[in-house]
MIROVEX-479448 format. One record per residue: y, x, z of N, C-alpha, C in turn; residue in one letter. Coordinates in steps of 0.001 Angstrom, whole numbers, plus 500000, padded with zeros to 6 digits. Atoms other than C-alpha are relative to their C-alpha. Last residue first. Example, Ala and Ser with C-alpha at 12.3 -4.5 7.8 and 13.67 -1.06 7.14 Angstrom:
<atoms>
498810499180499940498940513670507140501090499230500730S
498810500890500000495500512300507800501200500900500000A
</atoms>
This chain:
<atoms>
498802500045499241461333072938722332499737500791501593X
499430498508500185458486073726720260501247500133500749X
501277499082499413456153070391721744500673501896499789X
500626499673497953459163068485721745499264500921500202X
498924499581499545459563069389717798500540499690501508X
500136498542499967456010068640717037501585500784500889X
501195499050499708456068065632718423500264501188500078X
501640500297499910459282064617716925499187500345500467X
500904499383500403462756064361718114498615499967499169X
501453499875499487465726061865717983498466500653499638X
500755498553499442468901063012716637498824500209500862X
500126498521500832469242060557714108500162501317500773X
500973499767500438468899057576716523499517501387499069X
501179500536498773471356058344718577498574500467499301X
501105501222500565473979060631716512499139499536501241X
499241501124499784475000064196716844499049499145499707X
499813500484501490472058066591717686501324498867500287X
499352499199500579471713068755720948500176499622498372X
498962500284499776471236065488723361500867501240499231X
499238500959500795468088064086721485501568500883500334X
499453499840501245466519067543722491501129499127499709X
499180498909500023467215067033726271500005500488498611X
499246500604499994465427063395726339501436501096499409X
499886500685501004462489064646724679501862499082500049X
500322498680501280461837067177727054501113499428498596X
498693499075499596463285064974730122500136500955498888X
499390500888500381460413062295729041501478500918499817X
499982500126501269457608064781729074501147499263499369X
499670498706500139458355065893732397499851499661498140X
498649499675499703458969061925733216500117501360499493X
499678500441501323455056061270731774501644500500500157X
500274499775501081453795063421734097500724499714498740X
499678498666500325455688062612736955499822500683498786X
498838499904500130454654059065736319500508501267499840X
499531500005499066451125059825735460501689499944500241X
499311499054499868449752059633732024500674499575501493X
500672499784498919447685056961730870499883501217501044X
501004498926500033448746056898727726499240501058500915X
501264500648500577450565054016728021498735500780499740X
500934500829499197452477056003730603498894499190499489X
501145498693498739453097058602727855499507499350501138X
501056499299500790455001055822725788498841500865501003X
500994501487499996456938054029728348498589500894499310X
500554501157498549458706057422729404498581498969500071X
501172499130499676459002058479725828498995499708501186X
500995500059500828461145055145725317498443501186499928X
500866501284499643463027055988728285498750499744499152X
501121499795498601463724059255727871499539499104499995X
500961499091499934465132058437724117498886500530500568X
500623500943500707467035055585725404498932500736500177X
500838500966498738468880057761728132498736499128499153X
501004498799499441469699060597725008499300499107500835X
500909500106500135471480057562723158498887500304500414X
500668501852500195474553058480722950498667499972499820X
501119500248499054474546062665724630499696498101499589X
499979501346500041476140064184721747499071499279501220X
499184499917500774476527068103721354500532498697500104X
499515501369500568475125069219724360500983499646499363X
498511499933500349474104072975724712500049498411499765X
499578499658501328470562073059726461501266499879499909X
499043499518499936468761073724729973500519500255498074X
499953498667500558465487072018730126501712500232499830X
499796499821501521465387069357732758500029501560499711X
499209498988500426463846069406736320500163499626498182X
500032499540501299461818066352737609501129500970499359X
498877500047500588462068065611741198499627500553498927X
500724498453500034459242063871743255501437500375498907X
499708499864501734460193061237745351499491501442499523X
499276498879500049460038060371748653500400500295498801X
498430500438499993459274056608748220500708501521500054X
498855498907499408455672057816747808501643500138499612X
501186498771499421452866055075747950500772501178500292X
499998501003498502455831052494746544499275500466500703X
500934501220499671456158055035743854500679499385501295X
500032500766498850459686057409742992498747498548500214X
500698500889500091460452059857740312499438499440501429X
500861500468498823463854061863740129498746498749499832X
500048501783499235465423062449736985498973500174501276X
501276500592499851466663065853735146499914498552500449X
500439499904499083470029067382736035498295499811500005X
500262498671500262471330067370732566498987500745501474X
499312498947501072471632063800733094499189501060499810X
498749499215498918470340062585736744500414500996498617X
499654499055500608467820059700735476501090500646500418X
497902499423500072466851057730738470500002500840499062X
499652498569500583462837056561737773501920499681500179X
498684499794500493461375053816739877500857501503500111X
499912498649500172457816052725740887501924499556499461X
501188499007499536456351049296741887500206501712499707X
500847499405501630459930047426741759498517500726500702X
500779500986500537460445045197745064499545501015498683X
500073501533500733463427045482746414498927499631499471X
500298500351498680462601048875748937500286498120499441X
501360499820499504461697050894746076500140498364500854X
500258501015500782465450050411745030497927499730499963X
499301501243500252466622051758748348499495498924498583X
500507500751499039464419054445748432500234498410499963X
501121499866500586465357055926744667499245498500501363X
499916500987500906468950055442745907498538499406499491X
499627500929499720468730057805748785499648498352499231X
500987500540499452466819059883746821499642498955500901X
501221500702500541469185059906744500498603499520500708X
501231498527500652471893061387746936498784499026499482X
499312499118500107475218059168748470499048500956499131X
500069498473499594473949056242749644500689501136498910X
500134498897501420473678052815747561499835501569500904X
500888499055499104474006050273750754498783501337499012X
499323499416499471477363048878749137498931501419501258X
498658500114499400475799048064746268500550500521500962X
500051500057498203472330048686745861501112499736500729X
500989500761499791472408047086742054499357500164501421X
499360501976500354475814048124741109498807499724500395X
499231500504498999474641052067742762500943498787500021X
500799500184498868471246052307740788501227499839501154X
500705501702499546473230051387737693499494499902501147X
499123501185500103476004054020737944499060498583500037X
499206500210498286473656056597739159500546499107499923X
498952499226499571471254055981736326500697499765501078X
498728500309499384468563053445736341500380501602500352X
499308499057500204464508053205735311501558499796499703X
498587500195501031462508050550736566500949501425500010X
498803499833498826458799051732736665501471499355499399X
501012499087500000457151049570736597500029501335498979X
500248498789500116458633046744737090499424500981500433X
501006499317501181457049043650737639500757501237499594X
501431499573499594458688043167741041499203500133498939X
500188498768499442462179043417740174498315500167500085X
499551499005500293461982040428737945499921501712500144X
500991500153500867460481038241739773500305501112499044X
500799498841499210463457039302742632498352500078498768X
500665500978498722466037038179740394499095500976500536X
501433500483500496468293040931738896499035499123500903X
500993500307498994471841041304739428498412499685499637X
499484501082499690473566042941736195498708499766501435X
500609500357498953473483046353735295500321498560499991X
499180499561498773474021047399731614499885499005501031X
498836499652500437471449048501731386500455498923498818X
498497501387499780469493047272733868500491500570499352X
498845499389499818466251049937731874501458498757500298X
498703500877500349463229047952732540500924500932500573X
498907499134499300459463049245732027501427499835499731X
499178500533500353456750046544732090500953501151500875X
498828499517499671453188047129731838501126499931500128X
498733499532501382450590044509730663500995501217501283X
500048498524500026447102044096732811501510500771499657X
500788499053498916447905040667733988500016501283499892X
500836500199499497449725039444731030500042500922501087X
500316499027500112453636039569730126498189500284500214X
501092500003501309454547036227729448498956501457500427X
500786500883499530456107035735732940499339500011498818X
501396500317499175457808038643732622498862499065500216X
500834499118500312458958038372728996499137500377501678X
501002500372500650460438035332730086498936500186500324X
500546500637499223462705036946732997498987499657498914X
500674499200498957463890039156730363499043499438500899X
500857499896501063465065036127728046498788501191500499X
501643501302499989466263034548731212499409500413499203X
501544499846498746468271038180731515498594498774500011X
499449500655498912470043037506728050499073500140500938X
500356501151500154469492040772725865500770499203501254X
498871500195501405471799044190726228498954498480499120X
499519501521500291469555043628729360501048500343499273X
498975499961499216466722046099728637500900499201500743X
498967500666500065462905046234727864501248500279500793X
499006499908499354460047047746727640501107499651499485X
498808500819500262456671046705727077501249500200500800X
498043500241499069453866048869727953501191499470498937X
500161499365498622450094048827726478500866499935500368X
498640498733499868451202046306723714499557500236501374X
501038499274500903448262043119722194501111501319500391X
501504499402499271449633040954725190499543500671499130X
499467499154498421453651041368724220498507499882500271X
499659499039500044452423040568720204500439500787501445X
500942499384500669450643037569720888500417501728499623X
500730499457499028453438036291722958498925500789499309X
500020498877500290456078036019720315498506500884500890X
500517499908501798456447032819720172499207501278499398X
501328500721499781457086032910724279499413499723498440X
501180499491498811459216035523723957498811499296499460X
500377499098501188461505033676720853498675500583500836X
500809501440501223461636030379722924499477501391499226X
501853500015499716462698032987725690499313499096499615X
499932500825498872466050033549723674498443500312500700X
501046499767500068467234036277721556499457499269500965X
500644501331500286470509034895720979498482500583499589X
499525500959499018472820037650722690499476498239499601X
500845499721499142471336039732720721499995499165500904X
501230500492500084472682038586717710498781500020501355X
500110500952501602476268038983718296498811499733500128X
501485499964500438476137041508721451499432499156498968X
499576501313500580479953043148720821498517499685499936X
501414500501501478479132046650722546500485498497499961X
499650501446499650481829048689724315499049499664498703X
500762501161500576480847052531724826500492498514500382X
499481501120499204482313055757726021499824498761499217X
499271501527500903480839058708725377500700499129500543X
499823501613499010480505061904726782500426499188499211X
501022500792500616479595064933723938499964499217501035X
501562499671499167481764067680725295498586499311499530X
500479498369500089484190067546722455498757500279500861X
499207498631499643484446063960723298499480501182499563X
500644498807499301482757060756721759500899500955500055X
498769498941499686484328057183721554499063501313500225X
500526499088499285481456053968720513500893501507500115X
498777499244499809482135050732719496499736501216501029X
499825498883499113478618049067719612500989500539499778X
499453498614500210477854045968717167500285501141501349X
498945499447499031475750043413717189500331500960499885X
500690499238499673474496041743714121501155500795500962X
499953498483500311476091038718713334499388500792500814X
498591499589499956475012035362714177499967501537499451X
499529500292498458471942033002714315501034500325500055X
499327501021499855469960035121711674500701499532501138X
498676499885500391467316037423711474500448498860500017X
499563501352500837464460037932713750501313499937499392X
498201499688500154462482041373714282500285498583499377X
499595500497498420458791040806716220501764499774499573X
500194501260500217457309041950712457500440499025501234X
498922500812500140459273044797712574499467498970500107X
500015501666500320456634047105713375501478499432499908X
499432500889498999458781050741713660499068498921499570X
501766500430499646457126053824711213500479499092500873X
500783499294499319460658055631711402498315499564499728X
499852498482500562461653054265708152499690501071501320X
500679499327501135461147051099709007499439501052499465X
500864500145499008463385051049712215498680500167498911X
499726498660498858466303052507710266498535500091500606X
500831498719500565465613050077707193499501500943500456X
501522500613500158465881046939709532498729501456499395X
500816500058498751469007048443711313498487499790499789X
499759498419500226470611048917707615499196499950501512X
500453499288500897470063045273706716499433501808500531X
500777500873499379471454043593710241498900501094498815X
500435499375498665474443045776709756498316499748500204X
500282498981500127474459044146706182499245501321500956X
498497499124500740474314040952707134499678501315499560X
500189499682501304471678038288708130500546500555499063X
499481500862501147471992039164711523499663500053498708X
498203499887500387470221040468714280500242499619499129X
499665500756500595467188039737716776501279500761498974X
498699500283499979464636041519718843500555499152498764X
499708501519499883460822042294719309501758500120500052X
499097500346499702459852046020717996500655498262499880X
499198501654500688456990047442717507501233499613500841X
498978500853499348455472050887718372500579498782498685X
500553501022500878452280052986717738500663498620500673X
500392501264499379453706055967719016499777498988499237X
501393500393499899454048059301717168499409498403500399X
500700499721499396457399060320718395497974499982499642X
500506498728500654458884059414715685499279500510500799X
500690499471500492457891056400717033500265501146499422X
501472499688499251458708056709720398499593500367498599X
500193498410498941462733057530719430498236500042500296X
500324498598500719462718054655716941499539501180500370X
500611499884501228462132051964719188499714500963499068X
500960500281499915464179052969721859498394500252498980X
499919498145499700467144053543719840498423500144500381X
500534499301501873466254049572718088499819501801500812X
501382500495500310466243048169722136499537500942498394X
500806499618498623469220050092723664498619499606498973X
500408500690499104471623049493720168498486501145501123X
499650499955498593471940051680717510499097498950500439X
501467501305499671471574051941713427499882500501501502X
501766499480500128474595054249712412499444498986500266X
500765501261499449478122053871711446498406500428499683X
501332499958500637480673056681711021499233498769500817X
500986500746498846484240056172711539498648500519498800X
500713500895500904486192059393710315498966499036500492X
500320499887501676487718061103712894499290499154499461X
501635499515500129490032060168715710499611500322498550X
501125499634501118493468059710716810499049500296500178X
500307498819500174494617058238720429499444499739498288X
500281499850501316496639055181721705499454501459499650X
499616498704501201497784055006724858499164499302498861X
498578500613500647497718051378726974499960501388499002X
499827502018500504494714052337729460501724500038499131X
499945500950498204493721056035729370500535499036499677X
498359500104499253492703057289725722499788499574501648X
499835501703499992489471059096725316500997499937500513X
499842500635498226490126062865724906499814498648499345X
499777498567499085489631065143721323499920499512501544X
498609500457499460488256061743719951500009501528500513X
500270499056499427484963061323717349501790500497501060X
499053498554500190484707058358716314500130500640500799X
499908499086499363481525055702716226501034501023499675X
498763499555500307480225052385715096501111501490500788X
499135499310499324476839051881716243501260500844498824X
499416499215500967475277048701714331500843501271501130X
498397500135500329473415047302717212500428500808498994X
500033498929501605469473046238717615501493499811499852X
498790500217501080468722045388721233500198500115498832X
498540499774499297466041044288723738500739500163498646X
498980501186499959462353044093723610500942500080499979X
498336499907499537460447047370722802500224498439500017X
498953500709500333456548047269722409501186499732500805X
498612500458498947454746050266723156500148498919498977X
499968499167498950451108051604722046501193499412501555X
498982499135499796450691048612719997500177500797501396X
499717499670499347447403046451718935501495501446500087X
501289500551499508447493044929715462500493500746501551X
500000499709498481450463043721713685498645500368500578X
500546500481499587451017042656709811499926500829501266X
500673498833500432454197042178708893498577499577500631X
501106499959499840456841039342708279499170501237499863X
500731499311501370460011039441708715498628500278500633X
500560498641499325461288036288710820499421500934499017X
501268499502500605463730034090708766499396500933501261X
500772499212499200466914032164709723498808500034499363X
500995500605499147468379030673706648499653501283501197X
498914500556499276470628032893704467499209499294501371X
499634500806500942467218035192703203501349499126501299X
499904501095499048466753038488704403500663498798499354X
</atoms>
């Protein structure tokens, strides 16, 4: 990457998925307990990986197989380096990847014996992915069966990508992490997918108590489908044709690390809908893929393949 802003160049032709959203250096120790406010705790050795919502994503389909690209931004630094190779080295387009602007964002990341994290992200580059870049970029969001995206970008840059998105295009949006969303917004998803903590900042005080609750409630803004992931629990799936929901069961494993596992689903998620796969459908496939990632340390490096979903 040269000092100057640069885009890297590749060449591009139609894509199964294209990701929008993050690329973070994940910085990471390992803690017997996270502190409580004002302590201080030891840890082990920092390790640093290739992160973020948008790069995890990314990687997770294609090992998967998928015929994925990746639109985002990060620095002309090292972090910025080692994120480029990560995505590379699965099989990732890059040609949507911009460098420069600022440092590459980082992730501060705490894991427990159990494998709960606890996460603070610095968004440096991401946080300058604008909708000048979108709209530059359009040729690559209409040549992509589903486009998904998070907001570890800026929401107008989200908003964009809807209004770029074409007619036929897909659009699956993890709020993470939550923020209000316009209603243009809500209504091109498809599905939006939200944990308990996001699906109850974004119904607020009329959130309920049981996913299905929640599932209704976010039906009832405007998305055309919407997935609740429920952990180890599985995820609930939810149309505008059947607000009931249907419930997706996980596989029952040992968790060593769960960073990243939500990406993982997601990205499968998008994938298998492009493939013309039924929500339910694609969700039983998504819970497969989501429940390996969570018996490896690591995000990206414990994401599956094909084959290794298919033996799981």
């Amino acid at each position: 990457m040269r000092k100057r802003e640069t885009i890297v160049q590749e060449e591009h032709a139609g894509h199964d998925l294209l990701v929008v959203g993050s690329a973070n250096a994940d910085l990471v120790i390992g803690v017997e307990r996270r502190p409580a406010p004002g302590e201080t705790v030891l840890g082990s050795d920092l390790a640093v990986h290739p992160g973020g919502k948008g790069g995890n994503q990314a990687v997770a389909a294609a090992r998967l197989g998928a015929r994925t690209a990746l639109l985002a931004r990060v620095g002309d630094d090292a972090h910025g380096r080692l994120l480029l190779d990560a995505q590379r080295a699965a099989g990732t387009d890059t040609s949507g990847v911009l460098a420069g602007g600022a440092p590459t964002g980082v992730a501060l990341i705490t894991v427990d014996p159990s494998g709960d994290n606890s996460i603070v992200v610095s968004p440096g580059a991401n946080a300058r992915l604008t909708p000048a870049d979108v709209r530059a970029a359009a040729p690559l969001v209409a040549g992509a069966r589903v486009v998904s995206t998070m907001l570890e970008i800026p929401l107008e840059t989200v908003a964009e990508l809807v209004r770029t998105l074409p007619p036929e295009g897909r659009l699956v949006l993890n709020p993470s992490p939550p923020a209000p969303l316009p209603a243009e917004v809500l209504a091109a998803c498809d599905p939006l997918v939200v944990n308990e903590h996001e699906a109850r900042f974004i119904l607020g005080e009329a959130a309920g108590e049981a996913p299905g609750e929640w599932a209704r409630g976010l039906l009832a803004l405007g998305p055309r489908s919407v997935v609740v992931t429920l952990g180890a629990d599985g995820a609930l799936v939810a149309e505008a044709g059947a607000p009931e929901g249907v419930r997706v069961p996980s596989l029952k494993v040992e968790a060593v690390d769960t960073t990243g596992a939500g990406d993982a689903f997601t990205a499968a998620l998008a994938w298998r809908l492009g493939l013309g796969e039924s929500l339910a459908e694609a969700a039983r496939y998504a819970v497969r893929v989501g429940a390996a990632a969570v018996t490896r340390p690591g995000a990206q490096a414990s994401y599956p393949t094909a084959e290794e979903v298919g033996a799981s």
